[in-house]
N, C-alpha and C positions, 0 to 999 in steps of 0.2 A: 504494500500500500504506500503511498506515497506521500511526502509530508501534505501538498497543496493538498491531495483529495482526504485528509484523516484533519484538515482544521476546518473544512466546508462547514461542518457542523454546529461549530464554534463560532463562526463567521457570520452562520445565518440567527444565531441564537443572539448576539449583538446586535444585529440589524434590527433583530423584533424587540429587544430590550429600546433599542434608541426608539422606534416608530412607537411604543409606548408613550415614553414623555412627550414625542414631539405631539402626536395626535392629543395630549391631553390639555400641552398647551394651545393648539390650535380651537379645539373645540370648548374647552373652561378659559376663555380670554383673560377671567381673573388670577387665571395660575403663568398666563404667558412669559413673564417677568422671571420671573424663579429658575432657579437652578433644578438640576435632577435631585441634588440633596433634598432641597427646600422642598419639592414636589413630596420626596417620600415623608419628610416629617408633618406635614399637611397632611398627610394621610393617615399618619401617625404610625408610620412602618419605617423600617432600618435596611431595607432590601429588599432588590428589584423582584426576586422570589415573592416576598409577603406580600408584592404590589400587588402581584397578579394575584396571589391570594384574595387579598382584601377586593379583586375587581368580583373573582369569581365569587364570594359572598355576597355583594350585592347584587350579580342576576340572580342567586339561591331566594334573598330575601323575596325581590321583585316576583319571580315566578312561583314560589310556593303564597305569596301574599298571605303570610301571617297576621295574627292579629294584629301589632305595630306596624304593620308596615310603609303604610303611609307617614308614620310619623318619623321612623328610620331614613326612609327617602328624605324628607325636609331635610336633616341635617348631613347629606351626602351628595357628591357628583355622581349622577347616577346613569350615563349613555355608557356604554360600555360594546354596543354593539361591535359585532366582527365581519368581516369578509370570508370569501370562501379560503383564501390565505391566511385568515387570521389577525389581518392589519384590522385596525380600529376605520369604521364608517365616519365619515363627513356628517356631520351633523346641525340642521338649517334651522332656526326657529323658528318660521313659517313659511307657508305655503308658497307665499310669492315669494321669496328667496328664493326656495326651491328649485320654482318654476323660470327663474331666472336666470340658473344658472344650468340649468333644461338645456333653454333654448339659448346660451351662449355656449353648449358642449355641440349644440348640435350645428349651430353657424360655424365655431373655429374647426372640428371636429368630424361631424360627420357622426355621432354617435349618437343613439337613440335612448332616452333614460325616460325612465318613468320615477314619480315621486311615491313613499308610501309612505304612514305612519313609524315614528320609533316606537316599538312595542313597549318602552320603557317610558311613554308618553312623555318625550323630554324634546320633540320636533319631533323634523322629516328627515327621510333618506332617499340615496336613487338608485335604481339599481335598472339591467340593461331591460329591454324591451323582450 
C-alpha cells in the first residue's frame, strides 16, 4: 500500500472536520467571527469528535420529539441537515431566498433545484429536480 493511498482517509476525514465549522459559520452568521476553538466551547464541547456528537443528539432530540423538546430547540442551533456526502445543507430563511437563489443556479448554471422545507423547521433547502 502506499503512503498517498493509506493517508486518503485521513485527508478526507479533515476535509469533513473543516466543512463542519465552515458550514456552521456560514449558516449561524452569529458564530461567523469565531475561531474553530470558540465554535467548540459554544457548544460546550472540547472536540471535533463531541461536535459531531452533540450535532447527532440534536437530530435524536428533534426526531424522537420528546416531551422538552421544543424547549431544548430554543436554546440550541438546530439545522444540522446532511447531503448524500455528508456535507452540511445550505440553509435559506425563506422562501424567496430560496427561490432566488433557484433561479440564479439556474441563469449562471444551468441546474435545476427545487426548494423544500428543513424538517428541523429552521428554513429551506434545495435539492436537484
Amino acid at each position: 500500500m502506499s503512503l498517498k493511498k493509506s493517508l486518503k482517509p485521513i485527508r478526507k476525514k479533515i476535509v469533513q472536520n473543516n466543512n463542519v465549522f465552515k458550514t456552521i459559520r456560514r449558516v449561524y452568521t452569529h458564530l461567523s467571527e469565531l475561531s474553530n476553538d470558540e465554535i467548540l466551547n459554544y457548544y460546550h464541547v472540547v472536540s471535533i469528535k463531541e461536535l459531531h456528537a452533540h450535532i447527532e443528539h440534536i437530530k435524536t432530540i428533534i426526531l424522537e420529539k420528546t416531551e422538552n423538546y421544543k424547549d431544548e430547540l430554543e436554546a440550541i442551533d438546530r439545522c444540522f441537515c446532511t447531503d448524500s456526502h455528508g456535507n452540511f445543507k445550505d440553509l435559506y430563511f425563506t422562501q424567496k431566498e430560496t427561490q432566488q437563489k433557484i433561479n440564479l443556479l439556474y441563469k449562471e448554471q444551468r441546474i435545476k433545484l427545487k426548494l423544500y422545507p428543513c424538517p428541523y423547521d429552521c428554513g429551506w433547502h434545495l435539492t436537484k429536480e
